[in-house]
N, C-alpha and C positions, 0 to 999 in steps of 0.2 A: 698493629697487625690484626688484633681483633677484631677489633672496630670494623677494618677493611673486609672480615671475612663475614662478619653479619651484616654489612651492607650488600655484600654479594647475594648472600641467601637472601635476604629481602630481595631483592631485585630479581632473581629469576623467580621466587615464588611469585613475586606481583606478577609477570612476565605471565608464566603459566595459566595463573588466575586470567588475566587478562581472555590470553587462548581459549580457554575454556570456556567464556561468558561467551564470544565472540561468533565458536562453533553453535554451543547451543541457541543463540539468536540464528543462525544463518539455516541450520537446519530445522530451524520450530518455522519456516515462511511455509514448510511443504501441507505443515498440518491445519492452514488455515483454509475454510472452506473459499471459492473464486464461483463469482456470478461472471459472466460477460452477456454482454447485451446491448440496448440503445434506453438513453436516458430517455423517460416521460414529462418528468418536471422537476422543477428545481425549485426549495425553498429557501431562502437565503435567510430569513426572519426565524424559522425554526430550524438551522441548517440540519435539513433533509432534502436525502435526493432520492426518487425512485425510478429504479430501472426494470425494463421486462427484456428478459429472456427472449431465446428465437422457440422457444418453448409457448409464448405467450402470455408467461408468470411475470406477473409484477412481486417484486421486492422491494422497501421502503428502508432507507438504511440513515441513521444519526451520523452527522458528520459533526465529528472534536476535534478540540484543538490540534491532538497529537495524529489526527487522520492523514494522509499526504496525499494533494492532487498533482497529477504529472501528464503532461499533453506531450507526448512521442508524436514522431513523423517521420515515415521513410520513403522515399524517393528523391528528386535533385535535391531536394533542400532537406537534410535532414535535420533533425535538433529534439530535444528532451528539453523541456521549463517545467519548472516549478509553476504550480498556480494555484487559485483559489475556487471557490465552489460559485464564486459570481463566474468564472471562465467556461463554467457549464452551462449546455445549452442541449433543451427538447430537440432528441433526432440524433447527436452523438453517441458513435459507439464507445464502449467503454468496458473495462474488468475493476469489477469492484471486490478487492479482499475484503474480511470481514470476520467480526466473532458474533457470536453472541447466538438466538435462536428467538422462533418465535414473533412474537410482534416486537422484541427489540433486538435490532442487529445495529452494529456500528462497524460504519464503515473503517479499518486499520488505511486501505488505499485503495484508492481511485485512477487508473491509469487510460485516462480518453485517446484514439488512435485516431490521425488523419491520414488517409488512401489507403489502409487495411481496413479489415475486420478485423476487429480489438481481439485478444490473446493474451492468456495469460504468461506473463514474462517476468514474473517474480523469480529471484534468483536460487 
C-alpha cells in the first residue's frame, strides 16, 4: 500500500511537471519576434535564407537543424507538409520566427503560404 501511494504521488507530480513545461513552451511562441515577407534567396550550402519585408528590409536568417519549414495552403486543396529549405524558392511569401538580433538571427520557423499573403499563425 505504500509502494501504491508513492507511485501515485510520482505520477501526478510527473503529470503536473509535464503541464507546466508544456504551458510555458506554448506561451514563450508569443514572445518570439515574426518577419513576414517574400523570400530573396535561398542558400542551401550555408543554410541561409533571406527575406524582405513589404517594408523593403532585407533580413538574413541561419537555418538549423531544429528550425521547422511548413508549406500551408488554403483554398480547394488545403494541406500543411513539412519541408525543407531546398522547398524554398525566390518570390515566396513567407513568416519567419526567429531569435537572436543583429547580423545573427536563426531562423526557430518558417512557414511559406500558397494563395495568401503569409501571416503569422504561430499558435
Amino acid at each position: 500500500m505504500k509502494i501504491a501511494s508513492q507511485l501515485l504521488i510520482v505520477a501526478v507530480l510527473l503529470g503536473l511537471s509535464i503541464s507546466v513545461v508544456s504551458t510555458a513552451f506554448a506561451n514563450d511562441n508569443a514572445k518570439w519576434p515574426v518577419i513576414n515577407g517574400q523570400v530573396v534567396a535561398v542558400d542551401t550550402e550555408q543554410s541561409v535564407v533571406i527575406v524582405k519585408n513589404d517594408a523593403e528590409q532585407q533580413m538574413t536568417f541561419q537555418v538549423v537543424p531544429t528550425s521547422e519549414i511548413t508549406i500551408k495552403s488554403k483554398g480547394l486543396l488545403k494541406f500543411n507538409r513539412n519541408a525543407t529549405l531546398k522547398d524554398l524558392t525566390a518570390g515566396q511569401r513567407v513568416s519567419v520566427t526567429y531569435y537572436g538580433s543583429g547580423e545573427l538571427k536563426v531562423a526557430r520557423d518558417i512557414k511559406s503560404f500558397f494563395g495568401e499573403r503569409a501571416v503569422n499563425t504561430s499558435p
